[in-house]
Gaussian input, Z-matrix of N, CA and C with variables (Angstrom, degrees):
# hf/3-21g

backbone

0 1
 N
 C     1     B1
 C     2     B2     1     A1
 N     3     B3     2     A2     1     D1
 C     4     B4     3     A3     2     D2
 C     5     B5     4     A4     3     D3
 N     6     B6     5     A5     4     D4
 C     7     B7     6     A6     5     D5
 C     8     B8     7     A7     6     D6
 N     9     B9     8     A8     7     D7
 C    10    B10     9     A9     8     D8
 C    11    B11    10    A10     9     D9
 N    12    B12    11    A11    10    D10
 C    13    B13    12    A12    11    D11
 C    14    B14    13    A13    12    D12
 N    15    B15    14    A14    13    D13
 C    16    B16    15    A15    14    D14
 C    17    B17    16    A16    15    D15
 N    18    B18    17    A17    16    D16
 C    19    B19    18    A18    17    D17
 C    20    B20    19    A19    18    D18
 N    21    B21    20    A20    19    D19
 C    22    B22    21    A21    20    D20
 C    23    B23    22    A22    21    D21
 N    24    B24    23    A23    22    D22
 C    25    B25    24    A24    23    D23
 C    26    B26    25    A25    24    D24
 N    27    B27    26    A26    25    D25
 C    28    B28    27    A27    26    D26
 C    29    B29    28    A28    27    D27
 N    30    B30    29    A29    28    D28
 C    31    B31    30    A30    29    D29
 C    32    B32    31    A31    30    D30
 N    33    B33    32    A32    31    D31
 C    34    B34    33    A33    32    D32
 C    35    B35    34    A34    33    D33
 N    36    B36    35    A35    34    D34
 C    37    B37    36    A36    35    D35
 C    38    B38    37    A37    36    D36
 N    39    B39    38    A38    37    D37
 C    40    B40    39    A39    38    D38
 C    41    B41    40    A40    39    D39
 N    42    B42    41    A41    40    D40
 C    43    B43    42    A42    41    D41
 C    44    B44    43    A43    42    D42
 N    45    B45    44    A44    43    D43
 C    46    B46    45    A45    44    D44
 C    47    B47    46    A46    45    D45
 N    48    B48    47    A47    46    D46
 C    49    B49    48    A48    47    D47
 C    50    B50    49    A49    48    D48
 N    51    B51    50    A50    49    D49
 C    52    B52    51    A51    50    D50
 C    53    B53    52    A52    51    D51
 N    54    B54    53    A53    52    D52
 C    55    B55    54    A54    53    D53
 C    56    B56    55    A55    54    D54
 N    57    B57    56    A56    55    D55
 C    58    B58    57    A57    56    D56
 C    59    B59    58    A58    57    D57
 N    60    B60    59    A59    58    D58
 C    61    B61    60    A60    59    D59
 C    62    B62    61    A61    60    D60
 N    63    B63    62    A62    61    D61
 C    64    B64    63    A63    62    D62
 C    65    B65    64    A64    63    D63
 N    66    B66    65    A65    64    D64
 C    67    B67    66    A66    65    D65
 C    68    B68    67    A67    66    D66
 N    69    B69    68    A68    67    D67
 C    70    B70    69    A69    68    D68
 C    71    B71    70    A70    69    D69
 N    72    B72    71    A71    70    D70
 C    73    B73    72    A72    71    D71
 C    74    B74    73    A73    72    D72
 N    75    B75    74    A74    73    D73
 C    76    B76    75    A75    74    D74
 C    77    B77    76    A76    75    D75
 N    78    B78    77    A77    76    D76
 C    79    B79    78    A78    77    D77
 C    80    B80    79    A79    78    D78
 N    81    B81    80    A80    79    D79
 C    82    B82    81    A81    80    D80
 C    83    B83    82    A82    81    D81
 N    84    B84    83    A83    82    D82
 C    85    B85    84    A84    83    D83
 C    86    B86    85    A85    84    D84
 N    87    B87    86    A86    85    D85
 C    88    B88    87    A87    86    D86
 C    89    B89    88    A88    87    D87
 N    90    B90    89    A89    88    D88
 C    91    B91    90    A90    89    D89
 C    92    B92    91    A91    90    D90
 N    93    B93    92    A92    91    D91
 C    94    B94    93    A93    92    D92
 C    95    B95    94    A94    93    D93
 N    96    B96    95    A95    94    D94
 C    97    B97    96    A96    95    D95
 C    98    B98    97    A97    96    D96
 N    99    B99    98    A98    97    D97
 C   100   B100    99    A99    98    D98
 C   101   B101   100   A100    99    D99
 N   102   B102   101   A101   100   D100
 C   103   B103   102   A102   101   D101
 C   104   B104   103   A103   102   D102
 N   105   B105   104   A104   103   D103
 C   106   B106   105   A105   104   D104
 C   107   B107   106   A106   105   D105
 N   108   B108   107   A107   106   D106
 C   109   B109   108   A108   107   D107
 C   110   B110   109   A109   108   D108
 N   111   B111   110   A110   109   D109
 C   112   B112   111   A111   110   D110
 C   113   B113   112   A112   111   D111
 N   114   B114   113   A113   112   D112
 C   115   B115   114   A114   113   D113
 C   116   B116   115   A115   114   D114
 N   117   B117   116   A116   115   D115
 C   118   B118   117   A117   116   D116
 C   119   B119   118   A118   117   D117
 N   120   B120   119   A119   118   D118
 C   121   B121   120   A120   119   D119
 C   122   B122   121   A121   120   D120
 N   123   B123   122   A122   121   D121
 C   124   B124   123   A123   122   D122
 C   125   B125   124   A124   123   D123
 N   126   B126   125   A125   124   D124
 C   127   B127   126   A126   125   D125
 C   128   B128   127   A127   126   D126
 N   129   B129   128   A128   127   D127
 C   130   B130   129   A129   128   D128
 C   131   B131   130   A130   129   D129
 N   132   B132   131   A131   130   D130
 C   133   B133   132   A132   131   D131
 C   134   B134   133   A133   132   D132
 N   135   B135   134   A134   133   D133
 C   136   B136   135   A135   134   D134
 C   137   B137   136   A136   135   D135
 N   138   B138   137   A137   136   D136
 C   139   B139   138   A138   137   D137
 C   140   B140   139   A139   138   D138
 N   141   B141   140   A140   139   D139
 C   142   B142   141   A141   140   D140
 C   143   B143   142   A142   141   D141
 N   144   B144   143   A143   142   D142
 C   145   B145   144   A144   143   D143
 C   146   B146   145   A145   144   D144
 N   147   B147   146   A146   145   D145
 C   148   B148   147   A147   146   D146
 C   149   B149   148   A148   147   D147
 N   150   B150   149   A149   148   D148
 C   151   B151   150   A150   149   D149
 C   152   B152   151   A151   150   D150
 N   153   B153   152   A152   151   D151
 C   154   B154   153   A153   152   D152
 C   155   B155   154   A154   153   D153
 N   156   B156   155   A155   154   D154
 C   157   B157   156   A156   155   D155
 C   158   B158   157   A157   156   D156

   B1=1.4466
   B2=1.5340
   B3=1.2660
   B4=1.9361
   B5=1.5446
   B6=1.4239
   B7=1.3140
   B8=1.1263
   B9=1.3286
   B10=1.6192
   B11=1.9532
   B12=1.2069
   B13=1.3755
   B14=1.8198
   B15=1.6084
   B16=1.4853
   B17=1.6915
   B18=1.3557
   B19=1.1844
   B20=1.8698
   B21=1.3416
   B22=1.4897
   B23=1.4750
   B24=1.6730
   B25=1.4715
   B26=1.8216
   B27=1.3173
   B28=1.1977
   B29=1.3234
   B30=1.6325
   B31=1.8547
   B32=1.2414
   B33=1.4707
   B34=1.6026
   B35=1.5785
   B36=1.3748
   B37=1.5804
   B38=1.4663
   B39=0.8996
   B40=1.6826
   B41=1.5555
   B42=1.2356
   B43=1.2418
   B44=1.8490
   B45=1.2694
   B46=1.2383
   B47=1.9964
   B48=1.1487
   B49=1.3880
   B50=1.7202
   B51=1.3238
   B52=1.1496
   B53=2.2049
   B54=1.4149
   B55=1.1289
   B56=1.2038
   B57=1.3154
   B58=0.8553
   B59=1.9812
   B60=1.2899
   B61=1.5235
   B62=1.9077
   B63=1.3237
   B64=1.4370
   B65=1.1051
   B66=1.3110
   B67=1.5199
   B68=1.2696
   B69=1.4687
   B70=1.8707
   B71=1.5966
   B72=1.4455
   B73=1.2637
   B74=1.5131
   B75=1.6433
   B76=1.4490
   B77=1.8278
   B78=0.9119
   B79=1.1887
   B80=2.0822
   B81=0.8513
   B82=1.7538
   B83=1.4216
   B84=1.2043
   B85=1.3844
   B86=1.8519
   B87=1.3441
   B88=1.0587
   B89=1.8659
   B90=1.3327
   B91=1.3297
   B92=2.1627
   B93=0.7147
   B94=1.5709
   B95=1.9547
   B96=0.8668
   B97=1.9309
   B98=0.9881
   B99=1.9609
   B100=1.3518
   B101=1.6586
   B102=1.0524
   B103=1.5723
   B104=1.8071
   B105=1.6913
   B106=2.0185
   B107=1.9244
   B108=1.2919
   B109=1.5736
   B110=2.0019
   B111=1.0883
   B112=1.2226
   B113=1.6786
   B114=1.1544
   B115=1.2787
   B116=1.5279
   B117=1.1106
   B118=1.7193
   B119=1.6657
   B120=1.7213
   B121=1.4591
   B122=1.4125
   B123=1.2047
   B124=1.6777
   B125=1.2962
   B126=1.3641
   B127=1.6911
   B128=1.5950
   B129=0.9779
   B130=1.7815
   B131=1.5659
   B132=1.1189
   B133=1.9013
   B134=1.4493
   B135=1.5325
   B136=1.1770
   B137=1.5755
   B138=1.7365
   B139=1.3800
   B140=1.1217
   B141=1.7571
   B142=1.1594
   B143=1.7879
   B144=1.5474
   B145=1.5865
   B146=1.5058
   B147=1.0981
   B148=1.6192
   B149=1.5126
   B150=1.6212
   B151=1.7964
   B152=1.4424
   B153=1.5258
   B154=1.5061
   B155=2.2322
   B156=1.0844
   B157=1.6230
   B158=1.5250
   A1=108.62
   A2=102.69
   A3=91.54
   A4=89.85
   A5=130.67
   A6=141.94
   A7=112.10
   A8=121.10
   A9=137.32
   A10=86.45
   A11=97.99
   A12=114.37
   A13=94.74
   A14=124.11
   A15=120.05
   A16=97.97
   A17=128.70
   A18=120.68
   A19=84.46
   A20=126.02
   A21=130.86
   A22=91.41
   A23=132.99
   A24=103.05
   A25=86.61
   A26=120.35
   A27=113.93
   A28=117.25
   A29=104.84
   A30=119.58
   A31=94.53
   A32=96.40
   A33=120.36
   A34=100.28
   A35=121.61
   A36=137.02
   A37=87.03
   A38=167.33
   A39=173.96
   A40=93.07
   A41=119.83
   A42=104.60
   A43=102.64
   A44=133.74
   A45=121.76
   A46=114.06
   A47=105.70
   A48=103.01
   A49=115.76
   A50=122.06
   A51=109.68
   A52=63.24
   A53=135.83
   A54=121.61
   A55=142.47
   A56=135.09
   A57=156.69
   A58=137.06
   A59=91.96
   A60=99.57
   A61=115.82
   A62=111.77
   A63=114.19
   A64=124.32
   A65=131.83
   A66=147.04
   A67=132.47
   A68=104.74
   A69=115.45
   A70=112.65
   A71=110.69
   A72=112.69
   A73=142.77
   A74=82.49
   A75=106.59
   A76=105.37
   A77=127.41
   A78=135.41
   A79=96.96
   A80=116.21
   A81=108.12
   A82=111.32
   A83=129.54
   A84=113.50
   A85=87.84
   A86=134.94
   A87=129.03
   A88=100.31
   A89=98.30
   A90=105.46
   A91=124.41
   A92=96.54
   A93=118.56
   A94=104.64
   A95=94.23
   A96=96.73
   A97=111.69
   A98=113.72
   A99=113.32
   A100=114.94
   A101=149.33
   A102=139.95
   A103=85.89
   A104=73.31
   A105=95.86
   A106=99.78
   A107=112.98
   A108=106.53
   A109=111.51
   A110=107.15
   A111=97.40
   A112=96.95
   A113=144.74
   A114=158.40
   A115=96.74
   A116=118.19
   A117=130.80
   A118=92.52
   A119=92.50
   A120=128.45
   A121=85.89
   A122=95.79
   A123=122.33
   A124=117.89
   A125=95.11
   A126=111.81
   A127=110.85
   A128=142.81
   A129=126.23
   A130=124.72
   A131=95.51
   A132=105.77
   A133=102.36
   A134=103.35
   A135=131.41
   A136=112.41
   A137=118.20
   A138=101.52
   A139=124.60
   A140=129.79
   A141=148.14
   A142=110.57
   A143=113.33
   A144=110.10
   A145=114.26
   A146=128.80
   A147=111.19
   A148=101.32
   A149=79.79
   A150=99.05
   A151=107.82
   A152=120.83
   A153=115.48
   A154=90.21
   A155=107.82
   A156=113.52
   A157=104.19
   D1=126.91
   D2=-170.39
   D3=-119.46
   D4=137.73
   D5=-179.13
   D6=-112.04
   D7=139.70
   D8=-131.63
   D9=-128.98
   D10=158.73
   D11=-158.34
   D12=-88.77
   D13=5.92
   D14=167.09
   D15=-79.99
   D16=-22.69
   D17=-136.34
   D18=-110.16
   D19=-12.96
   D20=174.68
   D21=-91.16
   D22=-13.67
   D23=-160.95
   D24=-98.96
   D25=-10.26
   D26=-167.88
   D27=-74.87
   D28=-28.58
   D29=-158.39
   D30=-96.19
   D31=132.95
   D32=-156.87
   D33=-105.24
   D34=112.40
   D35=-156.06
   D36=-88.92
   D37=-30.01
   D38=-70.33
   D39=-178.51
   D40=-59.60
   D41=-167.27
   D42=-93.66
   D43=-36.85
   D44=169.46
   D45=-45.06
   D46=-45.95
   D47=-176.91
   D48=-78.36
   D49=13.52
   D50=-142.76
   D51=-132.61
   D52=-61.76
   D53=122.01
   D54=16.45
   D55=-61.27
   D56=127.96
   D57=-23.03
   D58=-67.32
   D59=161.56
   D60=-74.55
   D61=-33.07
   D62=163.31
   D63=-45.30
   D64=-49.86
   D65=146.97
   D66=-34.27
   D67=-61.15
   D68=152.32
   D69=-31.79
   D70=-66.33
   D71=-173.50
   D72=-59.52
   D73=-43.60
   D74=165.00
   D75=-61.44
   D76=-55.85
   D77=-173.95
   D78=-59.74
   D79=-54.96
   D80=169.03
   D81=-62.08
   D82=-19.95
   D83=-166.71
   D84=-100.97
   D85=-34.87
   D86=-167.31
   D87=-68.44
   D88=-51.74
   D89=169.41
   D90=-40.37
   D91=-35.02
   D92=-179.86
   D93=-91.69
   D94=-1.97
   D95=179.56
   D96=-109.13
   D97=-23.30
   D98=-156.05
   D99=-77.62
   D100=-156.56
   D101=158.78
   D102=-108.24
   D103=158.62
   D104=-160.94
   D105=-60.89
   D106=-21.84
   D107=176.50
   D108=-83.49
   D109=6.14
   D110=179.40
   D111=-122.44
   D112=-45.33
   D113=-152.32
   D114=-54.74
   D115=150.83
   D116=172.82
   D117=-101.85
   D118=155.73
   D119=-169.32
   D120=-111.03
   D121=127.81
   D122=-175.04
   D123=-85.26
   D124=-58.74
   D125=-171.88
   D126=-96.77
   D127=140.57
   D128=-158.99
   D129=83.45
   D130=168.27
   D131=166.38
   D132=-84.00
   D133=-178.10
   D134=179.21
   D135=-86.03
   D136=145.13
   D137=177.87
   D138=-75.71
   D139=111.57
   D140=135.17
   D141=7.17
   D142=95.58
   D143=178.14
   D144=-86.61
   D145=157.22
   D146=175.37
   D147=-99.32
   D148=162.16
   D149=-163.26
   D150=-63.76
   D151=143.10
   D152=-165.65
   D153=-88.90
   D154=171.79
   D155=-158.01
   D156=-119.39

């Protein structure tokens, strides 16, 4: 599929980024509602399980 330079003049950079940060936020505020066993770790990896034997 090769995309033609009508189809860059159409997509509206204002509203994708604006989109964009909506999502971020929503995603922090959902994050902050959740109870501490469901909530994602932001800063860091994920906890490391040990290998089953």
């Amino acid at each position: 599929m090769v995309l033609n330079s009508s189809f860059f003049k159409t997509l509206n950079i204002k509203f994708l980024v604006g989109l964009g940060l909506f999502c971020v936020l929503a995603a922090i505020v959902n994050n902050l509602r959740a109870p501490e066993d469901k909530s994602v770790e932001w800063i860091g990896g994920q906890e490391v399980l040990e290998k089953l034997e």
